[in-house]
N, C-alpha and C positions, 0 to 999 in steps of 0.2 A: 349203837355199836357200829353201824353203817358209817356211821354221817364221821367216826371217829378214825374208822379205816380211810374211807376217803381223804381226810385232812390229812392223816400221814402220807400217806401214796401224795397226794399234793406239794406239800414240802419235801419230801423224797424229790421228787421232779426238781422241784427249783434248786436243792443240792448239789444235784449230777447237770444241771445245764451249762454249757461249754459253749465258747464260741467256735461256730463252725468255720470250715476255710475262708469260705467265701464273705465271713466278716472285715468289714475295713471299718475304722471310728469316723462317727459322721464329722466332717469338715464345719469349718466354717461358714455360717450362710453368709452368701455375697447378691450384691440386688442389682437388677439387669442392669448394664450402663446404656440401654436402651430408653431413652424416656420420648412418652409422646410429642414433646417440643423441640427433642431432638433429632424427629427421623428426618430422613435426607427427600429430595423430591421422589427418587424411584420410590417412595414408598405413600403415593400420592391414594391409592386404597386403602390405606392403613384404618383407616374410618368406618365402621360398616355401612351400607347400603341399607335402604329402609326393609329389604327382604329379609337381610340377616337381623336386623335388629329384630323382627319379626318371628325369626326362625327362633332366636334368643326365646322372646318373650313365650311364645306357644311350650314350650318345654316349661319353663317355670310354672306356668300358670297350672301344670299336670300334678302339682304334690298334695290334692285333697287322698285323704285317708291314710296321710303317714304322721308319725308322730314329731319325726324331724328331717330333714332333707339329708345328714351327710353324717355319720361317723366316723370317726379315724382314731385307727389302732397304732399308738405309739406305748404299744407293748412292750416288754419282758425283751430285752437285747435289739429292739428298734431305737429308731431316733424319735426321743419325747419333747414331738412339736407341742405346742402349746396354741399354735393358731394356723389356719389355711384362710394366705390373703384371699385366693380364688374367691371363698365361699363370700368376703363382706362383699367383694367388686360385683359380686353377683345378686346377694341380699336375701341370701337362703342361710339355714342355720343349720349348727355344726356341735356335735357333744363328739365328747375325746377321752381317750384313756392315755396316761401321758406315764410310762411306770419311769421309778428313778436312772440314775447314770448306770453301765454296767456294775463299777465299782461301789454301787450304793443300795445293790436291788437286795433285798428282806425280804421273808415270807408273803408281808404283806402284797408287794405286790404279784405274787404267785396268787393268793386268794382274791384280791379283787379282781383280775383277769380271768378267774374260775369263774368269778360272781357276775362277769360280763358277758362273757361265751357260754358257759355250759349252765350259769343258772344258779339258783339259790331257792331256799324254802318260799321267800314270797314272789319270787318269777323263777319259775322250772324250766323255761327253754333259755333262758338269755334276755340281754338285750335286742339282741336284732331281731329277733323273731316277735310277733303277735301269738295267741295262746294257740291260733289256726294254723300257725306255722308261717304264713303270711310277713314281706319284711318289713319291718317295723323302721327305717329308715330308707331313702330312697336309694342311697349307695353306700358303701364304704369305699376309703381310703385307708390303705396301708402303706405306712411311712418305709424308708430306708434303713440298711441298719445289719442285720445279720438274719438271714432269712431263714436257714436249716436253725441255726439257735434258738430263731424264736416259736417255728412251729414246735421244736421239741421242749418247749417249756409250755407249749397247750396239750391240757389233755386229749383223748381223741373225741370225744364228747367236745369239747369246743372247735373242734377243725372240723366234725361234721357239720355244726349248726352254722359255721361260715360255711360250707357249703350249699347247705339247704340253705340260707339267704339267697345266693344266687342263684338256685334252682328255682326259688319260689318268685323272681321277679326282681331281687334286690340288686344294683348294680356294683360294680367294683372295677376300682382306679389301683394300683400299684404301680408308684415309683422305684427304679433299683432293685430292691431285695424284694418290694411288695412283689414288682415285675418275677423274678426268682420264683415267688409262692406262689404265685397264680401258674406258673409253668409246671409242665408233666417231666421236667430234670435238665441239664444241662447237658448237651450233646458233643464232645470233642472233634475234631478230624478224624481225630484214629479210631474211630465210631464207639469209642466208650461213654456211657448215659452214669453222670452222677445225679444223685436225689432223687430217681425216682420213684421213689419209697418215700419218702418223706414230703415234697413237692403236692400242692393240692389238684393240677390238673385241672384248674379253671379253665386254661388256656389247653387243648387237646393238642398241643406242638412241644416241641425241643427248643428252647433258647440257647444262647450263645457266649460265650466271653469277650467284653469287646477289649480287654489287655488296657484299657484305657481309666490311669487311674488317676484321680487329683488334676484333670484335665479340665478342658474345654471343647465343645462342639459343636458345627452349624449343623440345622437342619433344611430340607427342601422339602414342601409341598406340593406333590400329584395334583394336578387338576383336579382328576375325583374324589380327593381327599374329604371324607366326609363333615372335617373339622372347617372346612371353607366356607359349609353352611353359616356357622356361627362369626367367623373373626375372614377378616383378610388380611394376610403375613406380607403386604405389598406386591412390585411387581420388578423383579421375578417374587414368586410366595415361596420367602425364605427366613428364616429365624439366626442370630447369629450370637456365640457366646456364650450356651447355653452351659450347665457345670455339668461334669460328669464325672462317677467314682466309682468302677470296679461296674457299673451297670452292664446289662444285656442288651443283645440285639436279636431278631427275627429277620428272615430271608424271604423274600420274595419267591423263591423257586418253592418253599413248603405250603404257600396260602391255598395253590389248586384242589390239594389233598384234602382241607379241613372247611369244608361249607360251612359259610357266613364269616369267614376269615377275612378280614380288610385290612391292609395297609394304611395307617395315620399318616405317616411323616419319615425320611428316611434321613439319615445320615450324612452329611457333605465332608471327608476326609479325605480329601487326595494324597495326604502324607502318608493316610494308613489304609493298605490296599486290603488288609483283613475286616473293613466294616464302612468302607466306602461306597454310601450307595445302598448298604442293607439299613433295615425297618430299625427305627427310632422306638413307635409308639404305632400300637398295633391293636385290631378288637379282636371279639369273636362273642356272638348270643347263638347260644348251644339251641335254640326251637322259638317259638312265639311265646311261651310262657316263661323262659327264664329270663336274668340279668343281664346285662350287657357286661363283659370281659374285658377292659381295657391295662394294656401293659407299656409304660412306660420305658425306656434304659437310662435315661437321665433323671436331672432335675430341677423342674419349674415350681416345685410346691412351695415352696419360701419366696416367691418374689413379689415385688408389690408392685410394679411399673411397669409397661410396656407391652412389646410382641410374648415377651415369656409370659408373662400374664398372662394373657391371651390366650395361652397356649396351654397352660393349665384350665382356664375356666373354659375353653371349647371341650376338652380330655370330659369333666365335670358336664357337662351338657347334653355331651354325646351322651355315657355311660347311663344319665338320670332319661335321656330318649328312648333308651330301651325296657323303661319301665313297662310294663305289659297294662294292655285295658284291663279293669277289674270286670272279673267274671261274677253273676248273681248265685248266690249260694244252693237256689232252684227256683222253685213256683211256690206261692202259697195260695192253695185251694181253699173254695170255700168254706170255711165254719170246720176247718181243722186249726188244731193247735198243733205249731211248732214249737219247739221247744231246743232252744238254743243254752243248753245249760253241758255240754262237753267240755272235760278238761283237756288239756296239751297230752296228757298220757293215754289218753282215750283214743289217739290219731284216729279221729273222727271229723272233718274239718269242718265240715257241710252245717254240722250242728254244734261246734264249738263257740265259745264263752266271746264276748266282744272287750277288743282290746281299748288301751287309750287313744283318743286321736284316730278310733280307724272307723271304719266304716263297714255294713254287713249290707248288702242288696239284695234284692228278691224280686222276682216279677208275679206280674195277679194280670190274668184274662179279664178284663171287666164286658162280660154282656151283653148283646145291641138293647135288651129291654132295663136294661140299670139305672135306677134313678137316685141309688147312693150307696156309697160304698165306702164302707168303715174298717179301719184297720186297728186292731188291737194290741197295746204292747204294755206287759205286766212284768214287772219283777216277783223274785224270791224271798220270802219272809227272811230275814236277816242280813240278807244279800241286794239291797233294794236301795239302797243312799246313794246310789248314782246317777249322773244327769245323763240322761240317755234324749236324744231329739228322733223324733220320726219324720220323714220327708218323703213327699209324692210326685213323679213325671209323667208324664203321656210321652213315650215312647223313645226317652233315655231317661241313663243311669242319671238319681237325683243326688245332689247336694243341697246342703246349707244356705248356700250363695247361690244355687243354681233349682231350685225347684216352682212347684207348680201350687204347692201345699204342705204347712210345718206346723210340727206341734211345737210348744216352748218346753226348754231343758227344764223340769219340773219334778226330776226322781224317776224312775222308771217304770211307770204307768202314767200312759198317756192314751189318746182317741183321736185318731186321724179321720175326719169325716169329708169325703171328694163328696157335691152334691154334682146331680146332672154328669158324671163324670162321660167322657166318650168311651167308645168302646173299642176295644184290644188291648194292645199290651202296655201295661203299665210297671211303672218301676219305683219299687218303694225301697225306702232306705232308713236305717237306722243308726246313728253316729252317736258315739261313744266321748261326750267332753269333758268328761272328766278324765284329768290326767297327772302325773306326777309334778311336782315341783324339781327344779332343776339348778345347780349354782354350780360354783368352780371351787373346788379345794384343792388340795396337795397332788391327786392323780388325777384332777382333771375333773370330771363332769362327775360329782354327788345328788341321788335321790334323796327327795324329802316329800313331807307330804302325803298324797295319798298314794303311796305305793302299794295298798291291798289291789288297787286295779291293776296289776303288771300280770296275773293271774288270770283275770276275766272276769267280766261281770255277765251272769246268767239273764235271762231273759224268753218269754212266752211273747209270740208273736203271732197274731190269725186275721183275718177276713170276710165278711160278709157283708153280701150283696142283696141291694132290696130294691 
């Protein structure tokens, strides 16, 4: 009777969903007329520098223990992209939720966007979450499109779990309307705040209206722009042509107020004295443990050439740099058994179920007198057909590709045996490879496969020393 309420109350929603003001129909994509064979000499940087390629690579090489680098929500009244050139130019991978045109949206897509945010009988938190809560993608992106429409076509259950994504670590990019949702409302001159009620507050500031709509715009580059790590915009470091539709803009005078607020990139209009000079694309990471906040007002997501490239796949770098170091779940003491069998409903994290693709750590004091040290890890009768790997460091977090000592994916019972190990702190890991099947249908990214893992897979894990 529950599950039956719910579906009405669902389809209720997708009934009464209305475009909000601030909806504009997405344009045309148009592709930078900037291309690399054709910038002029001042743009004789345009090339990175062996640091930045560096700077590039070190961020990429950061996605052990996620199941995929980038999701985008081209939800329920957004624009349903189908591809983000950034992600190939970068060579990270991307699952999408693409719902129909306004004029064509059905129930269905009101239920599969329930089935992505807020969860279903075989994944109870969503997509983006791990069953710890943990985010199961490195970022999201949120397309263009009609920003108040489409949060009120998410239940609140799905706007909190995109919240907890970037509480928990997960990053997020919003172009235009995404820009809008990630904002706490839009702020007038005559100091009236619309949405702030509905608006998610990623971003702890007010945005703007920039009146600019079905236009064009440069931008300029700060020196300490932290996007110069990654690309260099030439010299002067400037972007030009860029499209813009009804987007926002942020000010420079509100960043003092809101710690860990930066300035991306700011606006070059001299025609338009209301956003000349204010913030383009702007961050903000709420502590060390959450997402990195990245807002856009234009848009580079569709382009496949040049500086605007660039300029999206730095936006994409930054946002996935803020991912947080993975914390170990505790210690495992001697000749105790832990037990790692908590569900998502349990909000118990420390001892919850391991996801796909992720990864669980732990550390073990090993002894000065230790001449071996064995690590235990067993599964649950009926629960137990998964390929779980165990891995060992001396004094970091271990990976797959990066450890000291591995058992082979084998089912979940395995025996980690360190002989002679040194002594203190060691870090043992458990990784989770089995995972779902993934393809592209009508909305975009279909499960197949072993989806009983979206839930967790349980697991006994212990240690002794001899």
């Amino acid at each position: 009777m529950k599950k039956l309420l719910s579906i009405i109350l669902l389809l209720a929603m997708f009934a009464c969903t209305q475009p909000a003001p601030e909806d504009i129909p997405p344009p045309v994509e148009e592709e930078d007329s900037t291309k690399l064979s054709d910038l002029s000499t001042k743009d004789d940087q345009f090339l990175a520098p062996a640091d930045r390629e560096a700077a590039r690579a070190e961020v990429l090489s950061r996605g052990r223990g996620f199941y995929k680098d980038v999701f985008m929500d081209g939800g329920i009244r957004l624009t349903s992209r189908t591809t983000l050139p950034a992600t190939n130019y970068l060579g990270i991978s991307l699952e999408y939720f693409a719902s129909a045109e306004n004029s064509e949206l059905t129930k269905t897509d009101t239920l599969i966007q329930h089935k992505i945010f807020t969860g279903s009988e075989e994944d109870t938190n969503g997509w983006l979450l791990y069953p710890d809560g943990s985010p199961r993608y490195r970022m999201i992106y949120v397309n263009g499109g009609g920003a108040a429409s489409h949060l009120k076509s998410m239940e609140m259950s799905s706007r909190e779990n995109l919240c907890k994504f970037v509480e928990a670590g997960g990053g997020y990019i919003g172009t235009c309307a995404g820009a809008f949702i990630a904002s706490s409302g839009i702020l007038y001159s005559s100091g009236k705040v619309d949405y702030a009620e509905t608006y998610l507050g990623l971003w702890p500031g007010y945005v703007y209206n920039t009146g600019l709509n079905q236009d064009r715009t440069n931008l300029r580059f700060k020196e300490d722009s932290p996007l110069l790590r990654y690309y260099s915009f030439g010299n002067p470091q400037e972007l030009y042509n860029l499209r813009h539709n009804g987007g926002c803009s942020a000010k420079d005078e509100d960043l003092p107020s809101i710690p860990n607020a930066e300035a991306l990139s700011h606006y070059v209009r001299p025609d338009k004295a209301n956003i000349d000079g204010r913030i383009n694309a702007w961050s903000y990471k709420a502590n060390e443990r959450s997402g990195r906040v990245i807002s856009c007002g234009s848009h580079p997501e569709g382009i496949t050439s040049g500086k605007q490239l660039n300029y999206m796949a730095a936006m994409i770098l930054y946002a996935m740099d803020g991912n947080p170091v993975p914390q170990p779940k505790g210690e495992l003491k001697a000749n105790e058994v832990r037990e790692m069998n908590k569900r998502t409903e349990d909000n118990n994290p420390a001892y919850t179920r391991i996801g796909d693709g992720q990864y669980h750590h732990f550390t073990i004091e090993v002894p000065s007198d230790c001449n071996r040290a064995t690590v235990t890890l067993e599964g649950y009768a009926g629960e137990d057909n998964f390929e779980l790997v165990l891995c060992g460091k001396s004094g970091e977090l271990a990976y797959i590709d990066n450890t000291d000592h591995k058992t082979d994916a084998t089912g979940c019972n395995a025996q980690l045996v360190i002989n002679e190990p040194t002594s203190g702190k060691w870090y043992v890991s458990v990784f989770c490879e089995t995972t779902v099947e993934s393809a592209i249908g009508q909305y975009g990214t279909e499960y197949t496969g072993r989806t009983d893992v979206l839930n967790g897979v349980p697991y006994k894990i212990a240690v002794k020393f001899e």
